[in-house]
FINU-891289 format. One record per residue (C-alpha): x, z, y. Coordinates in pm, whole numbers, plus 50000, padded with zeros to 5 digits. Example, Ala and Ser with C-alpha at 12.3 -4.5 7.8 and 13.67 -1.06 7.14 Angstrom:
! residues 2
512305078049550 513675071449894 
//
This chain:
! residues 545
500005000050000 503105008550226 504144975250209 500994955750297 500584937850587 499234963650901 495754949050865 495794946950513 496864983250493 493584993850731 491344971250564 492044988950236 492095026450383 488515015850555 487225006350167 488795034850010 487455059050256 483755047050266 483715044049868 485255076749856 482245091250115 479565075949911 480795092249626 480915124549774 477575122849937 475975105749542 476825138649405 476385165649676 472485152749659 472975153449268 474095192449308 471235200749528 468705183049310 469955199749006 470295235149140 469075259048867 469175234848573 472335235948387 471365217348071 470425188148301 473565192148499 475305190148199 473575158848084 473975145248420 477495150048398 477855134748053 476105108348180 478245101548459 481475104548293 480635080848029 479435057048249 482715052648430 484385051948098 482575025348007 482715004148294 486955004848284 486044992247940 484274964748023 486444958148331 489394958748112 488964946747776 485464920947759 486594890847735 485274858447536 487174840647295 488504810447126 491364805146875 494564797946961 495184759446918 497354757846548 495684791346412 492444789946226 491464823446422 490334843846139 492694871346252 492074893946616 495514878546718 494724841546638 492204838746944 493304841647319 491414844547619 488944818847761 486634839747981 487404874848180 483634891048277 482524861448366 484814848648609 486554818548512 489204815648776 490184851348863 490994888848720 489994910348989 491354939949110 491274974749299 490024970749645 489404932049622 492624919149533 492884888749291 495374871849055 494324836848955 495164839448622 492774830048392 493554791848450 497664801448310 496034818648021 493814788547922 496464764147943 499014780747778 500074765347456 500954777547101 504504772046973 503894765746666 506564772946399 506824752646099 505924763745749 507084757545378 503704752245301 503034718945474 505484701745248 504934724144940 501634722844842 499894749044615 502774774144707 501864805044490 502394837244743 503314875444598 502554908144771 505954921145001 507664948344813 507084971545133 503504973644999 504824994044691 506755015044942 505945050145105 503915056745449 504515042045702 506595008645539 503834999945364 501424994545642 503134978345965 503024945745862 502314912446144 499594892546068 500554860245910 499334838846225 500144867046528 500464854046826 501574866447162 501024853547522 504194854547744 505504859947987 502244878448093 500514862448327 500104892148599 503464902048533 504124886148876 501714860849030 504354844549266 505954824948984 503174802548910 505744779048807 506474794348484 504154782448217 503314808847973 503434802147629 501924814647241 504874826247039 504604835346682 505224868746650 508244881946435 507834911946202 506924915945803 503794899145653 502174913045357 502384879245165 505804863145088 506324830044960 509934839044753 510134855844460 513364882444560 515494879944228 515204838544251 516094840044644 519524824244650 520924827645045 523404815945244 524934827445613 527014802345830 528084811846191 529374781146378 530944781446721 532844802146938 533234837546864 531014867446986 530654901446970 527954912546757 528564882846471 529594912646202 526414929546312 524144902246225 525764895645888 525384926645776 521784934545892 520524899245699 522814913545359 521174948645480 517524932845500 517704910245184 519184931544974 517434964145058 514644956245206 513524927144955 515844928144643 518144898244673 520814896944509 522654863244516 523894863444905 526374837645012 528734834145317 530204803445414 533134802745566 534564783245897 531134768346011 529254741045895 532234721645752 533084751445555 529424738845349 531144709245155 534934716445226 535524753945112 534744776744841 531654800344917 531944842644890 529764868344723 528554889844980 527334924744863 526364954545042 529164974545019 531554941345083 529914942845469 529394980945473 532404988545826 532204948545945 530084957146227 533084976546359 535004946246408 534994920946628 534874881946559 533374873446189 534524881145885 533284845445783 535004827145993 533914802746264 534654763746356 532964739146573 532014707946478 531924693646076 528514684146113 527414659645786 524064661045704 524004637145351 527144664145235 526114695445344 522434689745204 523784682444874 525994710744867 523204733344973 520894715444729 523384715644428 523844753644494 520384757644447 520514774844846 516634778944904 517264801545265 520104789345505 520624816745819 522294797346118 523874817146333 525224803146666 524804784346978 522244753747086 524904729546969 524724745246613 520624749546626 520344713546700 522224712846338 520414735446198 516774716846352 518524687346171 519014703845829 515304717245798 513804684245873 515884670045571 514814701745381 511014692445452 512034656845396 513524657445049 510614682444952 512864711444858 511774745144873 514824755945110 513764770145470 516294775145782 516264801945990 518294807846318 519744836646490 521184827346853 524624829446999 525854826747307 527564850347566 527064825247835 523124835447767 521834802547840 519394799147525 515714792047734 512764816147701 514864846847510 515414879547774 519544875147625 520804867747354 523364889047146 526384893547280 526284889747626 525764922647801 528734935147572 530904904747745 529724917448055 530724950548012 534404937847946 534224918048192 533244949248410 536704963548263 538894936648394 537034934848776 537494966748805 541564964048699 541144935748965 540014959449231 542664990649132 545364967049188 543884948549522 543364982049660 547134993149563 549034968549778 548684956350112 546634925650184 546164920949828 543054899149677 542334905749314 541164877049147 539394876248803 537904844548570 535424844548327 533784828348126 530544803648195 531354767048147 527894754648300 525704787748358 527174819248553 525414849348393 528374871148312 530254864548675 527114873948827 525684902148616 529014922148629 529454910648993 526534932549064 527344958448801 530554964348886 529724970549243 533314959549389 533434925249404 532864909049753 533014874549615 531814857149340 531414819249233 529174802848963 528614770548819 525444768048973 526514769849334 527534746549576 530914755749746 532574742550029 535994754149963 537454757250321 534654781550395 535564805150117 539044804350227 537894812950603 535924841350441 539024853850272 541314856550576 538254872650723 537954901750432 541624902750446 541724908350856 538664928550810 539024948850493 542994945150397 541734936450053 538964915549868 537944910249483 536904874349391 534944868749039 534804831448945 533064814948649 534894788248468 532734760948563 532644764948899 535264739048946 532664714748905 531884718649243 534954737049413 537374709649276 537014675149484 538174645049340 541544644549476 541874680049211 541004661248928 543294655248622 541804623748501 538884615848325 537814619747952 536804594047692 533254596647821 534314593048148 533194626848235 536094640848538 538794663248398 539074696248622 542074724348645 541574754548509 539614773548847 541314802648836 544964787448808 543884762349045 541714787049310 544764811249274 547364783849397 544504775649704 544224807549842 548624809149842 548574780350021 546314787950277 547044818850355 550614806750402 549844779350620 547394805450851 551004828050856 548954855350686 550974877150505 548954885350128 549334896749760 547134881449480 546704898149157 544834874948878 543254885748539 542094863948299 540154881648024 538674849347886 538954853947560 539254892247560 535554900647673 534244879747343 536484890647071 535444928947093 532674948146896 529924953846982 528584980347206 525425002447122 522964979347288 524344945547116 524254966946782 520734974846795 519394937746897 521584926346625 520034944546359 517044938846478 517504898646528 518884897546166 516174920546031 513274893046199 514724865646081 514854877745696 510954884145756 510204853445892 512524833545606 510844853245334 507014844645480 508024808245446 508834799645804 511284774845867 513074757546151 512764789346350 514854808446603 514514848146660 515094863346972 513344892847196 510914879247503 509124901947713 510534929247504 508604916947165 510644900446896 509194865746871 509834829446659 510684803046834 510644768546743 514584752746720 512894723646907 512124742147190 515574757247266 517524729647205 515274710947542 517494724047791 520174751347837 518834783748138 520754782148409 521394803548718 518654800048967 519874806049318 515994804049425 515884834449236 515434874849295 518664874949075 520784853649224 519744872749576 520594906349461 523764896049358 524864880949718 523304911749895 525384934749640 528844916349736 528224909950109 529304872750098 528194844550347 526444811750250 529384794150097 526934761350086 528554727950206 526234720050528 525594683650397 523854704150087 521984732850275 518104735950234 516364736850605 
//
């Protein structure tokens, strides 16, 4: 109410206050009529307090309903809202306020997540084995065809641009489509490395093994060429009981070695009838690839995907795994950065990280960290000789600055004349930014006579190779418990991940679209400039009027 327009804020008082005097007066006249009768004051009463129960009822909850487009609705979570109290437009509010939502709710659409049975038909489906266990496992199980709307659409009514969506949601179902003891699985993790890989291995083992009763786990090692090129390993319970203390995988990991024709017949000849992915968009798109074969050639094999990527650009998921334990490391080194510009006269501590196209990390521990009074992303438009100005400035000012920089953002620091060349593709070969931004700031500051120190940390590959932390640990068991669930149900071609705080499947379609990115529209990326105090950095060719 505070921070409501002037008029709004009287307009609302005047509403409350006459409500709240009609209210008053209602039952001072009750009182008097009802002196002396206290079984009908009591009924009165009743009466009363029932009625206003009733009506938040109504004005919270009665809605009609249809079901959700690729559910056949027989379930209370296969139907979604077509009609709030009669209002098809708008969910009102206290004191006359409004959110048009009812329109986002009604075109929201159901990502729907493939399913063994559409290309096995007459699947025969056992009870789970939580149903034989003790109170509570044997009764929180998800209905097979849960859905859940997000992002809410109230949640905040000025990004209309966001179209909410249906996602399946993750959890147990009381019918599985795999008999345990003739489950035969297999774990690849394919990319670069991440903390939080050792986690995720061990909570699928963890959830197949003890959860289900499988017994015939493989892990294949060195990513997806490791399928047809390497020998496969047992792995047991007790063989991944301390891996989550480690960082990196105890599988091993490798980009690229993507054949389709020798890695189905591997998986086929091995009799593999659950694959769990684990890595980035580059290795989903694989892993999309390998359950369309798996539905193609009829097999009864289904592919399930965990995502991996500190740069936490995977669309729709809140983060993936991983990334706020990079940010924490990278916390470590800005804050060496700022020890050691704060420890020498004129110094500017200067620290890289990683983010080859989307800046999460520089910016989340930019803000975290709460010493850095510059940072650069990807996803921003720099005019180099203004940052420079703006560090003689901090230096004049201050005697000291700390500068975070994302890998990428040499894409637009760098002009041509910076360049190294171009690739095969043609695509512009660009100096390592913090090398390169380093050298820059010498050079300038020696040509403006400014006499300066410049200490620069790279922990590149440092803040990816560690454990864990607590957080990671937890959404990694989690992630890997889901996605067991979800394989043993019969869903296939699936990612798991945690929107809106609810675990939810995702279709690998959908993630592979497009990579999230940075939005410098956003409250996000204006929290982080008002944190470290820098100017608009923006070439003036490129600013918005």
């Amino acid at each position: 109410l505070a921070l409501a327009p002037r008029a709004q804020r009287e307009t609302r008082r005047a509403r409350a206050s006459m409500f709240s005097r009609s209210v008053r007066h209602f039952g001072r006249k009750i009182e008097i009529s009802l002196a002396g009768k206290p079984r009908a004051r009591a009924f009165v009463k009743a009466a009363v307090v029932g009625g206003v129960g009733a009506g938040i009822s109504v004005f919270s909850q009665q809605a009609v309903c249809e079901p959700i487009p690729g559910t056949n609705g027989d379930s209370d979570n296969g139907w979604r809202l077509t009609d709030i109290l009669g209002f098809p437009t708008k969910l009102f509010g206290l004191f006359g306020e409004t959110h048009k939502v009812n329109d986002a709710i009604l075109s929201a659409t159901a990502l729907k997540v493939d399913h063994i049975s559409t290309w096995k038909k007459n699947l025969k489906t056992e009870p789970s084995p939580l149903l034989a266990r003790e109170y509570p496992l044997n009764q929180n199980f998800t209905n097979f065809d849960e859905y859940v709307l997000l992002p809410p659409p109230i949640e905040n009514p000025h990004k209309t641009e966001k179209t909410p969506h249906y996602f399946l949601r993750a959890g147990p179902r009381e019918e599985i489509v795999f008999k345990p003891k003739e489950v035969r699985a297999a774990i690849v993790t394919c990319g670069g490395l991440c903390p939080g890989l050792n986690t995720v291995i061990q909570g699928l083992v963890r959830a197949l093994h003890h959860t289900y009763g499988v017994d015939m786990i493989y892990g294949i090692p060195f990513g997806y060429s490791g399928v047809y090129t390497r020998d496969w390993v047992n792995l047991s319970v007790e063989k991944v009981k301390y891996c989550h203390e480690d960082g990196g995988t105890i599988l091993g990991s490798s980009r690229g070695g993507f054949d389709l024709d020798k890695m189905m017949d591997r998986l086929e000849a091995k009799g593999i009838n659950q694959l769990y992915v684990i890595g980035g968009d580059g290795t989903h798109r694989g892993a999309e690839k390998l359950a369309n074969e798996a539905k193609r050639r009829g097999m009864k094999m289904v592919v399930a995907g965990i995502p991996k990527t500190i740069d936490n650009d995977i669309p729709f998921l809140d983060h993936s795994f991983g990334y706020r334990t990079s940010v924490g490391e990278a916390i470590r080194a800005i804050r060496a950065a700022n020890t050691e510009a704060n420890g020498a006269p004129n110094c500017i501590g200067l620290v890289k990280v990683m983010g080859r196209h989307a800046g999460f990390i520089a910016l989340q521990a930019s803000i975290s960290s709460r010493v850095v009074n510059c940072c650069l992303i990807p996803e921003m438009d720099v005019d180099k000789d203004k940052f420079l100005e703006f560090m003689k400035e901090r230096l004049c000012r201050k005697n000291h600055a700390v500068v975070v920089v994302a890998e990428g953002a040499g894409a637009t620091l760098c002009s041509k004349e910076d360049q190294l060349g171009t690739d095969k593709s043609g695509n512009p070969i660009l100096p390592d930014v913090g090398v390169w931004l380093k050298q820059q700031i010498k050079d300038y500051m020696k040509k403006e006579g400014i006499s300066h120190n410049l200490k620069y940390i790279d922990p590149t590959y440092m803040i990816r190779s560690v454990p864990a932390d607590a957080d990671d640990q937890l959404l990694c068991t989690l992630l890997a418990n889901h996605a067991v669930h979800g394989a043993m149900a019969g869903f296939s071609g699936f990612t798991v991940g945690k929107l809106n705080h609810k675990f939810v499947y995702v279709p690998i379609s959908e993630v592979t679209k497009k990579s999230r990115r940075v939005d410098i529209k956003s409250r996000q990326y204006s929290r982080m400039l008002l944190n470290t105090g820098q100017p608009d950095l923006t070439p003036d060719d490129k600013k918005q009027r």
